[in-house]
PQR file of N, CA, C, O and H, with PARSE charges and radii, in Angstrom:
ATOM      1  N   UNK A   1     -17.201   6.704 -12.971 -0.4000 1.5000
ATOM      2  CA  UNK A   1     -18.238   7.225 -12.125 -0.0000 2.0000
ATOM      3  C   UNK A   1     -17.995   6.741 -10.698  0.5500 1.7000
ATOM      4  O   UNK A   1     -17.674   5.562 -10.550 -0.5500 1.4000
ATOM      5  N   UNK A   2     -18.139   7.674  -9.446 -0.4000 1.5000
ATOM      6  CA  UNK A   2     -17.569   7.214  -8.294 -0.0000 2.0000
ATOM      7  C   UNK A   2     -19.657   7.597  -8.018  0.5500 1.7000
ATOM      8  O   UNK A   2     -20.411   8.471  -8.447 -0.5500 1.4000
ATOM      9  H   UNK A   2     -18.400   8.632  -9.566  0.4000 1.0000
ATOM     10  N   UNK A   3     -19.845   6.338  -7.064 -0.4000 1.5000
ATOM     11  CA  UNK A   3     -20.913   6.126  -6.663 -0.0000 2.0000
ATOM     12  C   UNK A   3     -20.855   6.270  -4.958  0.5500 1.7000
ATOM     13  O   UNK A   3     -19.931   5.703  -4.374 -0.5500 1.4000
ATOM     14  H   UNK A   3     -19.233   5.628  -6.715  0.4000 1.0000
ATOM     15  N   UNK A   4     -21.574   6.819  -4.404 -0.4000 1.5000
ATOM     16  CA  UNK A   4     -21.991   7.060  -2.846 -0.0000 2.0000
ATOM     17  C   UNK A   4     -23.169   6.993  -2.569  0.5500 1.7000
ATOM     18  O   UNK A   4     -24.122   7.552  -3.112 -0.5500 1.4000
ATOM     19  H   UNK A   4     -22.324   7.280  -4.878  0.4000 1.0000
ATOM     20  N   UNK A   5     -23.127   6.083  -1.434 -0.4000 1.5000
ATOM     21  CA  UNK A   5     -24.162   5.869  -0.831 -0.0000 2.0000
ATOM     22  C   UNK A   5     -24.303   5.548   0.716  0.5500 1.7000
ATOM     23  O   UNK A   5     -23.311   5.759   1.413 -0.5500 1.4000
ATOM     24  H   UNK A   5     -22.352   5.630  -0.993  0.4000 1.0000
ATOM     25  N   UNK A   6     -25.291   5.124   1.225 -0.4000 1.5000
ATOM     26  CA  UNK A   6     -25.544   4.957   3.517 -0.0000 2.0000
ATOM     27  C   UNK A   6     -26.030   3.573   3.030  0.5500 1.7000
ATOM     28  O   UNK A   6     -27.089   3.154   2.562 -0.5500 1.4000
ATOM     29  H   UNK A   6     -26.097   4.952   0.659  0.4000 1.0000
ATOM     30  N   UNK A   7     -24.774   3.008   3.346 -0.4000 1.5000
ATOM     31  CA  UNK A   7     -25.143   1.520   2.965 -0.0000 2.0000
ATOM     32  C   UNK A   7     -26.126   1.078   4.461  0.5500 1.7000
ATOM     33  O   UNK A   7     -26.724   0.012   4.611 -0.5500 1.4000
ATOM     34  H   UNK A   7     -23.914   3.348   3.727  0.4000 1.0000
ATOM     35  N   UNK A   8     -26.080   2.050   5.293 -0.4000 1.5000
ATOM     36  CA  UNK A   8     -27.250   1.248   6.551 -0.0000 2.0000
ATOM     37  C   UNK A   8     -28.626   1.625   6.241  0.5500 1.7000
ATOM     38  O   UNK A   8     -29.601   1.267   6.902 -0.5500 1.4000
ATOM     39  H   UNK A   8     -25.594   2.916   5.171  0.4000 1.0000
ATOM     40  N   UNK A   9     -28.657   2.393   5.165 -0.4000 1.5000
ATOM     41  CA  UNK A   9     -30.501   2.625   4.624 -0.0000 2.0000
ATOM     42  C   UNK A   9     -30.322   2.660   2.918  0.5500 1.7000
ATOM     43  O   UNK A   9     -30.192   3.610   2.146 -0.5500 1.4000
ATOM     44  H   UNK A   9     -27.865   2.684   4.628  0.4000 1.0000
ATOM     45  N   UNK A  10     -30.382   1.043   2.673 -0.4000 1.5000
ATOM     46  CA  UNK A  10     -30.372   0.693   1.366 -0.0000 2.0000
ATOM     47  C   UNK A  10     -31.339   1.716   0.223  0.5500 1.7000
ATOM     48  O   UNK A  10     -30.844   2.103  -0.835 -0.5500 1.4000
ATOM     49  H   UNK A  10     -30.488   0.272   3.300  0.4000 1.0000
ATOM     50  N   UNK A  11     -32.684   2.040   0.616 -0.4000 1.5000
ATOM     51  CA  UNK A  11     -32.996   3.097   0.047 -0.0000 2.0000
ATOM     52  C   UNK A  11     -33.062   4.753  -0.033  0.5500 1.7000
ATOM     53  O   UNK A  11     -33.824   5.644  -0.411 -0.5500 1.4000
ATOM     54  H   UNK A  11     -33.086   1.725   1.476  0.4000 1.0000
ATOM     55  N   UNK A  12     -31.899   4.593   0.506 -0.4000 1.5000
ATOM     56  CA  UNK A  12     -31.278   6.372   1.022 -0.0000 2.0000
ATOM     57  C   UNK A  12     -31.363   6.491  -0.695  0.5500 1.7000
ATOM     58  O   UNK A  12     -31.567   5.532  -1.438 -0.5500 1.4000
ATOM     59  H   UNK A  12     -31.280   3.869   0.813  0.4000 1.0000
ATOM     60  N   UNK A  13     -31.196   7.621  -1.043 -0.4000 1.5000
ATOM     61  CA  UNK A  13     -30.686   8.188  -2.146 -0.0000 2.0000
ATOM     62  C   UNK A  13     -28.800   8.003  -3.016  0.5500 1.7000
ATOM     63  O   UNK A  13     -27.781   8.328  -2.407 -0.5500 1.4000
ATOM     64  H   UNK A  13     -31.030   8.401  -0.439  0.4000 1.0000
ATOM     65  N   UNK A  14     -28.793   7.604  -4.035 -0.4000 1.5000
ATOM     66  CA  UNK A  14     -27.847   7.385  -4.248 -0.0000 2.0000
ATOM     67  C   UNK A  14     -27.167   8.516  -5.042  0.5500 1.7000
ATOM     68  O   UNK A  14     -27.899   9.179  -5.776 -0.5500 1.4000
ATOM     69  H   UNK A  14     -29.621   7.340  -4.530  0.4000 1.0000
ATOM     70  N   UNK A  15     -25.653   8.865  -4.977 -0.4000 1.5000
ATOM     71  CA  UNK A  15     -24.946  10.443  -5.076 -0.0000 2.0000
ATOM     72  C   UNK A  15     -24.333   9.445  -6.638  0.5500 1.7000
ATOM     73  O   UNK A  15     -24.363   8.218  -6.554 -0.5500 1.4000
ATOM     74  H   UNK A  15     -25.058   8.326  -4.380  0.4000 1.0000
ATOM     75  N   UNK A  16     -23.965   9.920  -7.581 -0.4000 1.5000
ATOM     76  CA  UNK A  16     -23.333   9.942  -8.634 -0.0000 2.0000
ATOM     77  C   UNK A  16     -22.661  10.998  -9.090  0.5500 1.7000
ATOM     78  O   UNK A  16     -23.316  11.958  -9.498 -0.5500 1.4000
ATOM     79  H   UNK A  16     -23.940  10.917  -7.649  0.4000 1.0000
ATOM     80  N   UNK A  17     -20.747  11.055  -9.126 -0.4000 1.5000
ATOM     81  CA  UNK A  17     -19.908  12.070  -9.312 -0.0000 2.0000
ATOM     82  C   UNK A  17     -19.479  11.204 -10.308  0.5500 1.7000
ATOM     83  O   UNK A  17     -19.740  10.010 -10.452 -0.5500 1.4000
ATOM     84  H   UNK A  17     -20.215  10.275  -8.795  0.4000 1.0000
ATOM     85  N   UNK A  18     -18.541  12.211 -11.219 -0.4000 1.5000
ATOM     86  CA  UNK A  18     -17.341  11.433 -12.045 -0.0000 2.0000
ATOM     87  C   UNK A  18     -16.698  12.068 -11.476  0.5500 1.7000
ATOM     88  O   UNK A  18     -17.115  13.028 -10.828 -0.5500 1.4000
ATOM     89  H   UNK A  18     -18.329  13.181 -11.101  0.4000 1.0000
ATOM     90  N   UNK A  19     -15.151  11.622 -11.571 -0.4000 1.5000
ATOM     91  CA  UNK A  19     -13.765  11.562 -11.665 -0.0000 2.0000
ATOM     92  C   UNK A  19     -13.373  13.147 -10.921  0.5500 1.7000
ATOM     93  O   UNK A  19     -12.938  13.538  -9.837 -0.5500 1.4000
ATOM     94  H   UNK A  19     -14.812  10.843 -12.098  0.4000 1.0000
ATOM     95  N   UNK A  20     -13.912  13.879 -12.495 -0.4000 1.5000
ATOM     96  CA  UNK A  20     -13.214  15.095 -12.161 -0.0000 2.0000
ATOM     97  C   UNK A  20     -14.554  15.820 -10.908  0.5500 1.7000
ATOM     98  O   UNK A  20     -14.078  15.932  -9.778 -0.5500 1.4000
ATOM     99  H   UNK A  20     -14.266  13.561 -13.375  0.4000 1.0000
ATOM    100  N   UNK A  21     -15.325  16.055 -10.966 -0.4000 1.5000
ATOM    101  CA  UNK A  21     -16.389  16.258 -10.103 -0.0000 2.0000
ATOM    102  C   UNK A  21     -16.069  15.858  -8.291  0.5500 1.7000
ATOM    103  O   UNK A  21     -16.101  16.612  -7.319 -0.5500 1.4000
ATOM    104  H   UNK A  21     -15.712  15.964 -11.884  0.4000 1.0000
ATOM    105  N   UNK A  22     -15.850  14.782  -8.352 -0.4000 1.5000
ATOM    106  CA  UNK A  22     -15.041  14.595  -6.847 -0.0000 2.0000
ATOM    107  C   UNK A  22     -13.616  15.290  -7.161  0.5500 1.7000
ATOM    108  O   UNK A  22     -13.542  16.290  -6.447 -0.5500 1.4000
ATOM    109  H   UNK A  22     -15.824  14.169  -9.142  0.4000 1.0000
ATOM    110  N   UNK A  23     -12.730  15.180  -7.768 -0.4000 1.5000
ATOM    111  CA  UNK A  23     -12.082  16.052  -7.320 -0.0000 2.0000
ATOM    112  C   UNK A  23     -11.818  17.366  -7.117  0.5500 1.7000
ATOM    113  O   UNK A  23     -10.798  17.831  -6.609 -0.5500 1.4000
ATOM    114  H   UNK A  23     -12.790  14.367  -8.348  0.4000 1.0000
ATOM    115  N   UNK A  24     -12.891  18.032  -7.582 -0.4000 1.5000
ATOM    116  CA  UNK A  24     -13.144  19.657  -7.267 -0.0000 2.0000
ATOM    117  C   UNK A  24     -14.100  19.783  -6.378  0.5500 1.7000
ATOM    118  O   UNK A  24     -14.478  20.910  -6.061 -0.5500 1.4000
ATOM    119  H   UNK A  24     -13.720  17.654  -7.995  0.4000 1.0000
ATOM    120  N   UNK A  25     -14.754  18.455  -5.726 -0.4000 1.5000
ATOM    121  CA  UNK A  25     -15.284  18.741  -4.375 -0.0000 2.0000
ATOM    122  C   UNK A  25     -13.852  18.691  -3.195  0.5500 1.7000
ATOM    123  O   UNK A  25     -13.425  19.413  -2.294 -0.5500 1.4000
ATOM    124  H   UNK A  25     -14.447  17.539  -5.984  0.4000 1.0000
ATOM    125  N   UNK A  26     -13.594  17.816  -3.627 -0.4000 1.5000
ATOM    126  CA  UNK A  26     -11.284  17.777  -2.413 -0.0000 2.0000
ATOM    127  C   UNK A  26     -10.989  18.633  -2.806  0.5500 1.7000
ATOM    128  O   UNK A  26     -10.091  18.946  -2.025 -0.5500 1.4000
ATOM    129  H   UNK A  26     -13.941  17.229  -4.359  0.4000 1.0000
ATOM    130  N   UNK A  27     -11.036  19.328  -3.462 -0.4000 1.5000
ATOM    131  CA  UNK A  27      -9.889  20.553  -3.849 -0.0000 2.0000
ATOM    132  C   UNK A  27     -10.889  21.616  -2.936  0.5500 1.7000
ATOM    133  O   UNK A  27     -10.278  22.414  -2.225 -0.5500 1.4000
ATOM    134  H   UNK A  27     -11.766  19.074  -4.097  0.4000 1.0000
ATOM    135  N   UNK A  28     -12.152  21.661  -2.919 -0.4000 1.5000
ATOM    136  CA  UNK A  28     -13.106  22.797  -1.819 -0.0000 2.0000
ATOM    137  C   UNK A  28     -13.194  22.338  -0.519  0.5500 1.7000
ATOM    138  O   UNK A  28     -13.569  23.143   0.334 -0.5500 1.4000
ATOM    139  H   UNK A  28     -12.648  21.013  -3.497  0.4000 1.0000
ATOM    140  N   UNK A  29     -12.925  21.206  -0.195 -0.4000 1.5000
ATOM    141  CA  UNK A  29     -12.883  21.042   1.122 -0.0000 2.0000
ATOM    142  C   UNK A  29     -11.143  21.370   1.565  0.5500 1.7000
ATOM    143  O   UNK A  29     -10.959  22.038   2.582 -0.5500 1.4000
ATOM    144  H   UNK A  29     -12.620  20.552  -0.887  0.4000 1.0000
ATOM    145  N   UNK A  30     -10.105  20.949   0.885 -0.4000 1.5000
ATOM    146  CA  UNK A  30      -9.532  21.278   1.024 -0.0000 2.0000
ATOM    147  C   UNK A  30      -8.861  23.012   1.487  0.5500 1.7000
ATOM    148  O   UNK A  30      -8.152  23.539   2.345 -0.5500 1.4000
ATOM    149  H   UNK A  30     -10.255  20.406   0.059  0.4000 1.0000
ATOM    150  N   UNK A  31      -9.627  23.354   0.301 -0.4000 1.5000
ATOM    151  CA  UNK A  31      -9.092  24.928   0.320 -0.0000 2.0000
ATOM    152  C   UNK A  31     -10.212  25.840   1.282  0.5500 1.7000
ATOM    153  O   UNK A  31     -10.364  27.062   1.270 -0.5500 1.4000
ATOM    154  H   UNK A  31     -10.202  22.926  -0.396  0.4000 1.0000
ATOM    155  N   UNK A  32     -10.991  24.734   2.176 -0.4000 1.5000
ATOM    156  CA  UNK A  32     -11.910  25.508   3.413 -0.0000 2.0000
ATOM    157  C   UNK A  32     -13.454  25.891   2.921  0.5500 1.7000
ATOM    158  O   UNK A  32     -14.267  26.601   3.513 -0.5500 1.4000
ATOM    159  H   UNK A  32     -10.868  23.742   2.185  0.4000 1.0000
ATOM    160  N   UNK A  33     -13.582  25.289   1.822 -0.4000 1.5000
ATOM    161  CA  UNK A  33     -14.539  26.283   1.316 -0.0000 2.0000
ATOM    162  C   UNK A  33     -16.053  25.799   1.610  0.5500 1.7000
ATOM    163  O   UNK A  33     -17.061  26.360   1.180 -0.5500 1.4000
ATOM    164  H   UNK A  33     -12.922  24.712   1.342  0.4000 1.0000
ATOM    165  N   UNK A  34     -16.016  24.669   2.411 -0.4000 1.5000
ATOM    166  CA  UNK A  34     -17.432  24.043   3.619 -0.0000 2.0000
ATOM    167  C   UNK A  34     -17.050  23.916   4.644  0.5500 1.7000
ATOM    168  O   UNK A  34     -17.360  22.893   5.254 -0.5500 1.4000
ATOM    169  H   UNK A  34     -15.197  24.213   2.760  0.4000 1.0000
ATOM    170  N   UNK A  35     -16.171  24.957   5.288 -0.4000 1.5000
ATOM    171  CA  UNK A  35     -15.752  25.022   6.799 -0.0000 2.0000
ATOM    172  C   UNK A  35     -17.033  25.369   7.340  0.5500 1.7000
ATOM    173  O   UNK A  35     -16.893  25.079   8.528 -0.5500 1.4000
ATOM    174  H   UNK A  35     -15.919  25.788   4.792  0.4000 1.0000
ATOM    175  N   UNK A  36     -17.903  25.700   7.233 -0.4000 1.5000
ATOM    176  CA  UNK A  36     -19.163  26.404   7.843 -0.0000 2.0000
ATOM    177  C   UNK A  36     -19.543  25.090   8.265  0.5500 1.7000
ATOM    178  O   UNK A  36     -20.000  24.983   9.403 -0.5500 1.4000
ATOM    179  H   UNK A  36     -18.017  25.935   6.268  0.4000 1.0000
ATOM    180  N   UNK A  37     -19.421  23.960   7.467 -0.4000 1.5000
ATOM    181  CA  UNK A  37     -20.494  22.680   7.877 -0.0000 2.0000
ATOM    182  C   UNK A  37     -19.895  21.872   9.162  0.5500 1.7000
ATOM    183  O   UNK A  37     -20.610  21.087   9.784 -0.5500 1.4000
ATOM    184  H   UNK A  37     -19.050  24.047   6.542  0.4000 1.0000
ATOM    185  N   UNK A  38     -18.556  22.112   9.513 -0.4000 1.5000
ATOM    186  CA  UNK A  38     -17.845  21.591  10.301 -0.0000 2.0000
ATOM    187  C   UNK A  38     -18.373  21.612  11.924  0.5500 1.7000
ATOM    188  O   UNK A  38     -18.458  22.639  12.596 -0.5500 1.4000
ATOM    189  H   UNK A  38     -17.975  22.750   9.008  0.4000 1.0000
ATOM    190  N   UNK A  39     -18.730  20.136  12.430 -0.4000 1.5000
ATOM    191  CA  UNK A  39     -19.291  20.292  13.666 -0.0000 2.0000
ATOM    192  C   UNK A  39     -17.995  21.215  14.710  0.5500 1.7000
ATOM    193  O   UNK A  39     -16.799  21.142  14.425 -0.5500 1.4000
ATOM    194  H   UNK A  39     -18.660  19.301  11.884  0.4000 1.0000
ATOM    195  N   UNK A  40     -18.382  21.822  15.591 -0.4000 1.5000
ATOM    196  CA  UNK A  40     -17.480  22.680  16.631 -0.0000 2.0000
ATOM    197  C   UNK A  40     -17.237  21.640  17.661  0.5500 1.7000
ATOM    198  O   UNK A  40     -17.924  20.669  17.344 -0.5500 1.4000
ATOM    199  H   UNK A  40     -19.353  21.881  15.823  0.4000 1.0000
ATOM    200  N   UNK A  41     -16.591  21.406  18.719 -0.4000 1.5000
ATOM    201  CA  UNK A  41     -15.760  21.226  19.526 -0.0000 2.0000
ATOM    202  C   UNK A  41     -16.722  20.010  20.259  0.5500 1.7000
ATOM    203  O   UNK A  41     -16.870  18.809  20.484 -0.5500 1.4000
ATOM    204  H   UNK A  41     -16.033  22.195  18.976  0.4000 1.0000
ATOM    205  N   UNK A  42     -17.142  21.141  20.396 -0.4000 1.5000
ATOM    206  CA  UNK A  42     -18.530  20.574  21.185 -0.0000 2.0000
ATOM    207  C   UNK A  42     -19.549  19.596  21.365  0.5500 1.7000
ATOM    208  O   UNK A  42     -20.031  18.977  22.314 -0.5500 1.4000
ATOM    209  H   UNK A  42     -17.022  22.117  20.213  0.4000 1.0000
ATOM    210  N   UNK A  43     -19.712  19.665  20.144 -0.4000 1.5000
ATOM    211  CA  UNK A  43     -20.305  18.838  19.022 -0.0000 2.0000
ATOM    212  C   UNK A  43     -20.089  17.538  18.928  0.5500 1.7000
ATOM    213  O   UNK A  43     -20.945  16.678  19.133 -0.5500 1.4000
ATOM    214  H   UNK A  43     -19.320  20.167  19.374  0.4000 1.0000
ATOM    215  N   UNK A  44     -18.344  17.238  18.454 -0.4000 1.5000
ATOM    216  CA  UNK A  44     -17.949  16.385  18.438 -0.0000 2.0000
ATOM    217  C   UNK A  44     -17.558  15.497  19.644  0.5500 1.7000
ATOM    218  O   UNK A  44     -17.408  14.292  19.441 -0.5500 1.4000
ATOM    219  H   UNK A  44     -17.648  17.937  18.288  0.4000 1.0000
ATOM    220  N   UNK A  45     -17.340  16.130  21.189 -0.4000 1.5000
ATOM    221  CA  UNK A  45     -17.053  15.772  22.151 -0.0000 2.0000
ATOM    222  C   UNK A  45     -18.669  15.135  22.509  0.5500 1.7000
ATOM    223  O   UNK A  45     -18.790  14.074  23.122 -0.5500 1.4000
ATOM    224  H   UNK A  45     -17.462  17.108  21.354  0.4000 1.0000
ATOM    225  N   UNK A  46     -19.947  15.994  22.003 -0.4000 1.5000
ATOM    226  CA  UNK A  46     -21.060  15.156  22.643 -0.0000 2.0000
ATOM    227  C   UNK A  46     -21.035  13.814  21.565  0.5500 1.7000
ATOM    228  O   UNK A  46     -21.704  12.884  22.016 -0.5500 1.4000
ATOM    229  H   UNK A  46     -19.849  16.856  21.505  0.4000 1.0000
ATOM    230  N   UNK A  47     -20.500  13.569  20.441 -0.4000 1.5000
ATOM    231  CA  UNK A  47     -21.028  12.737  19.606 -0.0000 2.0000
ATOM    232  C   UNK A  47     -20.402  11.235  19.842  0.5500 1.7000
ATOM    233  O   UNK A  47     -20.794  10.130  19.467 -0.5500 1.4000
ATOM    234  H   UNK A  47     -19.957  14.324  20.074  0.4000 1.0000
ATOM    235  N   UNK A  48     -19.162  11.689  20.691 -0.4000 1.5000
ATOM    236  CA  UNK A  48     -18.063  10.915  21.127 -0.0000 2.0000
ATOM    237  C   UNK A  48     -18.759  10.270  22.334  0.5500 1.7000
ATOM    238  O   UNK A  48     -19.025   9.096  22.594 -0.5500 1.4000
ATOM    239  H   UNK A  48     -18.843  12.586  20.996  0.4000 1.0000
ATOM    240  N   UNK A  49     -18.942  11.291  22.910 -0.4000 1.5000
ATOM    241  CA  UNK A  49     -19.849  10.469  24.421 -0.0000 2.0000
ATOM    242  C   UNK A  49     -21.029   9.418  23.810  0.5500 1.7000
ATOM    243  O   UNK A  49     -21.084   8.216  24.068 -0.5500 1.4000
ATOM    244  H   UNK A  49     -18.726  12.244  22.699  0.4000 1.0000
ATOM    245  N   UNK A  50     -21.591   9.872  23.282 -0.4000 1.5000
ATOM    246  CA  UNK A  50     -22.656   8.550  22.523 -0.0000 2.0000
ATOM    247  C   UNK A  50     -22.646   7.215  21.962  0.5500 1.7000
ATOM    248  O   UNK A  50     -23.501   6.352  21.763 -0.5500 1.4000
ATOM    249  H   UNK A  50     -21.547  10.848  23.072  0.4000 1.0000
ATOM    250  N   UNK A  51     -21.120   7.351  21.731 -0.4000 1.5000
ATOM    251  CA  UNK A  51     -21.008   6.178  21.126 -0.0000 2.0000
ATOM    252  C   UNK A  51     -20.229   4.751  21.554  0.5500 1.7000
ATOM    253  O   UNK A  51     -20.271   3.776  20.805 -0.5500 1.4000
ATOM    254  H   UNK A  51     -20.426   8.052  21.893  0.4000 1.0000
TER
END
Protein backbone atom coordinates (compact mmCIF):
# COMPACT_ATOMS: atom_id res chain seq x y z
CA UNK A 1 0.00 0.00 0.00
CA UNK A 2 1.65 3.36 -1.05
CA UNK A 3 0.24 6.02 1.39
CA UNK A 4 0.01 10.00 0.54
CA UNK A 5 -0.34 12.60 2.35
CA UNK A 6 0.44 17.13 3.07
CA UNK A 7 2.59 16.38 5.74
CA UNK A 8 2.21 20.47 6.48
CA UNK A 9 -1.62 19.82 7.52
CA UNK A 10 -1.36 16.67 9.60
CA UNK A 11 -5.14 16.41 9.34
CA UNK A 12 -5.46 16.82 5.56
CA UNK A 13 -7.01 13.70 4.32
CA UNK A 14 -5.02 10.72 3.78
CA UNK A 15 -4.86 9.02 -0.16
CA UNK A 16 -4.40 5.12 -0.01
CA UNK A 17 -3.25 3.35 -3.52
CA UNK A 18 -1.75 -0.12 -3.93
CA UNK A 19 0.99 -1.00 -6.09
CA UNK A 20 -0.80 -1.55 -9.17
CA UNK A 21 -3.27 1.51 -8.73
CA UNK A 22 -0.31 4.05 -8.71
CA UNK A 23 0.94 2.62 -11.45
CA UNK A 24 -1.95 3.14 -13.80
CA UNK A 25 -2.18 6.57 -12.39
CA UNK A 26 1.99 6.99 -14.18
CA UNK A 27 1.00 5.24 -16.95
CA UNK A 28 -2.14 8.33 -17.35
CA UNK A 29 -0.07 10.96 -16.58
CA UNK A 30 2.30 9.71 -18.62
CA UNK A 31 0.29 9.00 -21.70
CA UNK A 32 -1.26 12.89 -21.16
CA UNK A 33 -4.32 11.86 -19.96
CA UNK A 34 -4.52 14.96 -16.95
CA UNK A 35 -2.88 17.38 -19.25
CA UNK A 36 -5.95 19.58 -18.67
CA UNK A 37 -4.78 19.97 -14.91
CA UNK A 38 -1.42 21.30 -15.93
CA UNK A 39 -0.76 24.92 -14.68
CA UNK A 40 0.10 27.14 -18.16
CA UNK A 41 3.11 29.21 -18.46
CA UNK A 42 1.89 31.71 -16.69
CA UNK A 43 0.92 30.25 -13.91
CA UNK A 44 3.95 28.82 -13.12
CA UNK A 45 6.09 31.97 -13.79
CA UNK A 46 3.57 33.80 -11.15
CA UNK A 47 4.10 30.87 -8.66
CA UNK A 48 7.86 31.22 -9.10
CA UNK A 49 7.74 34.92 -8.34
CA UNK A 50 6.18 34.06 -4.88
CA UNK A 51 8.39 32.11 -3.62
Amino acid sequence: MIVISDDKDPAAPVLLMSRVEMTEFFDGVIAGDFDEFRATKDELDAAAATT
